[in-house]
N, C-alpha and C positions, 0 to 999 in steps of 0.2 A: 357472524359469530366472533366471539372475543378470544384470543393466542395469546399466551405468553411467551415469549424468547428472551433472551439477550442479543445482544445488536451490537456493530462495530459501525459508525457514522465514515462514508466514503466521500461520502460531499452535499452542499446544498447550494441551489441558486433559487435568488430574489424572484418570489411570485406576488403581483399584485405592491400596494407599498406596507403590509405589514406581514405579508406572508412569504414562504417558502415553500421549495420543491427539496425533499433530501433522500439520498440515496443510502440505506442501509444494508451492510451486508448482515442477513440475521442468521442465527441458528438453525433455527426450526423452520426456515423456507428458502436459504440461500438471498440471493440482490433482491431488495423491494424498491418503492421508490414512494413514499410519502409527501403529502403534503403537509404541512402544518402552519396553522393560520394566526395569526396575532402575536408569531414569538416577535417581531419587530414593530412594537409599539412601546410607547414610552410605558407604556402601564406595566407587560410582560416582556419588557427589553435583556433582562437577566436570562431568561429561557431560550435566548440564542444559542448561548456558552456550551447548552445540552450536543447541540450538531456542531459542533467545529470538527474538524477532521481525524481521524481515528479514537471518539469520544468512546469509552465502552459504556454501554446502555443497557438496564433493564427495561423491557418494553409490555405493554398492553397493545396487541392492536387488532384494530379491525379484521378479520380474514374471511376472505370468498374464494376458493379454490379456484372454484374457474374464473375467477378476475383478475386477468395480468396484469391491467393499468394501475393507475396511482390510487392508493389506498389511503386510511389517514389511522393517525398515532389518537390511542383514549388515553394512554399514562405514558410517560416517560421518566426514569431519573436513572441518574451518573450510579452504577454500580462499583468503578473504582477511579474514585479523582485524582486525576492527571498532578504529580506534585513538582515534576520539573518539566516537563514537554514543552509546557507555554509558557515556562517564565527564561529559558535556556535558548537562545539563539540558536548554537548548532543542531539542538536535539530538532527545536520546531520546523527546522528550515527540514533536517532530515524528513521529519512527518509529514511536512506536507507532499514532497519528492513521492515516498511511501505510498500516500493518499492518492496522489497523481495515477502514478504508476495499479494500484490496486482498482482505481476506478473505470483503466481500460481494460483490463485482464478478466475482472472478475464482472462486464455487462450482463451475461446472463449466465451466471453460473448460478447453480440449485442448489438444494439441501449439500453441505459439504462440512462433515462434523469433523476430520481429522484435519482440515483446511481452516477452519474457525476457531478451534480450537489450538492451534498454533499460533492463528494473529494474536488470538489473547492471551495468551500465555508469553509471549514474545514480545507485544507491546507493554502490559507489565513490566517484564524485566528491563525492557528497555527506559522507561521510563525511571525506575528506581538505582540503573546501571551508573555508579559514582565512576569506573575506569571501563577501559578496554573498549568502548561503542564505538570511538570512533570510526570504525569499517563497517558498521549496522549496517548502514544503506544497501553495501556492495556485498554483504552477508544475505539482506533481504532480496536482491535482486539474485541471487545463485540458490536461495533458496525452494523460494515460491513454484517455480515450475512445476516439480515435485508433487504439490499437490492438484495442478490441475493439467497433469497428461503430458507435458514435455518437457518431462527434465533431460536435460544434457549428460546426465553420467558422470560427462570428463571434459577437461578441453578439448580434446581431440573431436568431438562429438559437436560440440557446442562451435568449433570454426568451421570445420567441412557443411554443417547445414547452413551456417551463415554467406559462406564463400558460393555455394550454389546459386545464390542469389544475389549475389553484390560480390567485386573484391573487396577484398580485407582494406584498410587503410590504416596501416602500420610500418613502420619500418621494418624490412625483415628480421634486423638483427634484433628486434625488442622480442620476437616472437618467442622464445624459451623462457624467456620471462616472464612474459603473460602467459603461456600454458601455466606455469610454475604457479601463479599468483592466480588462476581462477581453481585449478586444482583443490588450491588450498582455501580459497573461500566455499567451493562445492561440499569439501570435506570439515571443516572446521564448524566450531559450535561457539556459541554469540559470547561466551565468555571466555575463550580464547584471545591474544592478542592478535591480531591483524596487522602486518604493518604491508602496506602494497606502498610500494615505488611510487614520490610525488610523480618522474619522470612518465609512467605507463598508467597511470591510476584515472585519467582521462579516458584513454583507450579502453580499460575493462571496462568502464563507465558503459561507453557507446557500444562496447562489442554483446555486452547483457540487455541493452535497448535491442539491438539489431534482432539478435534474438527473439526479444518476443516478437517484434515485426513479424518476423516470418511465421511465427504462431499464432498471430493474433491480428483476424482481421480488424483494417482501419485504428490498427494503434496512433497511431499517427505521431506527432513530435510530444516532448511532454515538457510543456511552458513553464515548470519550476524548474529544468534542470540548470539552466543561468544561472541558477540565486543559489543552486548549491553547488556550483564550480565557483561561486565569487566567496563561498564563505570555504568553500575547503584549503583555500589560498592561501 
C-alpha cells in the first residue's frame, strides 16, 4: 500500500553505481531505510539534492507493516528548501554533526510525533537563524534526550551518570563552569544567546557525547566531530 508522511533525510550510502540506501526519519513510522534507484545518473543526477542530510521531505511511499527491511520511495519532493544550510559553512558543517549524531540515536526509534515535530520546526528556524545559532549544535545535543527517554534534568544528573562509567576528564577547577554552561544550555531556547567559554566548550562538547554513549548502544565515535572542532576555531 501507498503512505503519505513527511520525512527528515538522516543519511544515504552508494548502492550499486546509480543507486542509494537512505535513511529517513518519518512521521507516520518513525526510521525507515529506503532504497532509491537512478538518483545518481547523469540523466536523474539533480534528485540527489532530495537526500542530503537533514533534507525535509514530503514523501509517497511504499508501506507493508510487517516489512522491517528496506522499502522504496514512489514520490518524493523538498517540502521546505534549505536557503542557507548548504551554501553556509558553519551552519552545514553544523548539520551534518546533527545528522551524525541523529543517525545513531534515533536506529530504531518508531512513530515519535513530539520528537519530529521538534527537528522540523527546529531545523527551520535554524536554517532561517540570521544571529544567535552559533551554540545550535551544543543546544541540539542538551536538547534531544528529552524526547527519547534520557534527559538529564540537570548537570548534576547528566555528570554523576557519566562518571559511573568513565572518570570525568576535566580539570577540576573548570567544573562550576561546565555545570553552569550545560544548565544553561538544558534550560535555554534556540533563540536565546549562548555564549559557552572557548576555554570548556570542547569539554561540554564530549561530556553530551559521553552521555549518549551510556544511553545508546554502540554509539560509537562520531567522524564529523573533527570538522566541527576545526571550524569552531
Amino acid at each position: 500500500m501507498l503512505k503519505k508522511t513527511r520525512g527528515i533525510v538522516i543519511s544515504y550510502t552508494r548502492y550499486s553505481e546509480t543507486s542509494i540506501i537512505v535513511k529517513i526519519f518519518t512521521e507516520a513510522m518513525g526510521m525507515k531505510t529506503y532504497i532509491v534507484n537512478g538518483v545518481r545518473s547523469n540523466k536523474n543526477g539533480s534528485k540527489i539534492a532530495l537526500y542530503q542530510p537533514l533534507t525535509l521531505l514530503d514523501l509517497v511511499v511504499y508501506y507493508k507493516k510487517e516489512h522491517s527491511g528496506i522499502q522504496r520511495i514512489s514520490e518524493a519532493r523538498c517540502q521546505v528548501p534549505f536557503q542557507n544550510i548548504p551554501f553556509d559553512f558553519q551552519k552545514s558543517t553544523m548539520a551534518l554533526f546533527i545528522a551524525e549524531v541523529l543517525g545513531k540515536v534515533l536506529r530504531d526509534e518508531e512513530h515519535n510525533q513530539l520528537l519530529f515535530d521538534f527537528l522540523f520546526q527546529t531545523l527551520v528556524w535554524f536554517d532561517d537563524a540570521k544571529e544567535n545559532y552559533h551554540g545550535f549544535h551544543l543546544q541540539f545535543l542538551a536538547k534531544i534526550p528529552r524526547f527519547i527517554g534520557f534527559d538529564p534534568v540537570s548537570a548534576d544528573v547528566l555528570l554523576s551518570q557519566i562518571e559511573e562509567h568513565k572518570p570525568l576528564r576535566f580539570p577540576p577547577s573548570f567544573t562550576p563552569q561546565i555545570k553552569q554552561e550545560v544548565n544553561q544550555l538544558l534550560n535555554s531556547k534556540f533563540e536565546e544567546i549562548i555564549q559557552v567559554s572557548p576555554n570548556i566548550r570542547g569539554y561540554v562538547i564530549d561530556l553530551f557525547l559521553e552521555y549518549y554513549r551510556v544511553h545508546t548502544s554502540g554509539f560509537g565515535e562520531v567522524k564529523s566531530l573533527t570538522v566541527l572542532r576545526e571550524m569552531m576555531r
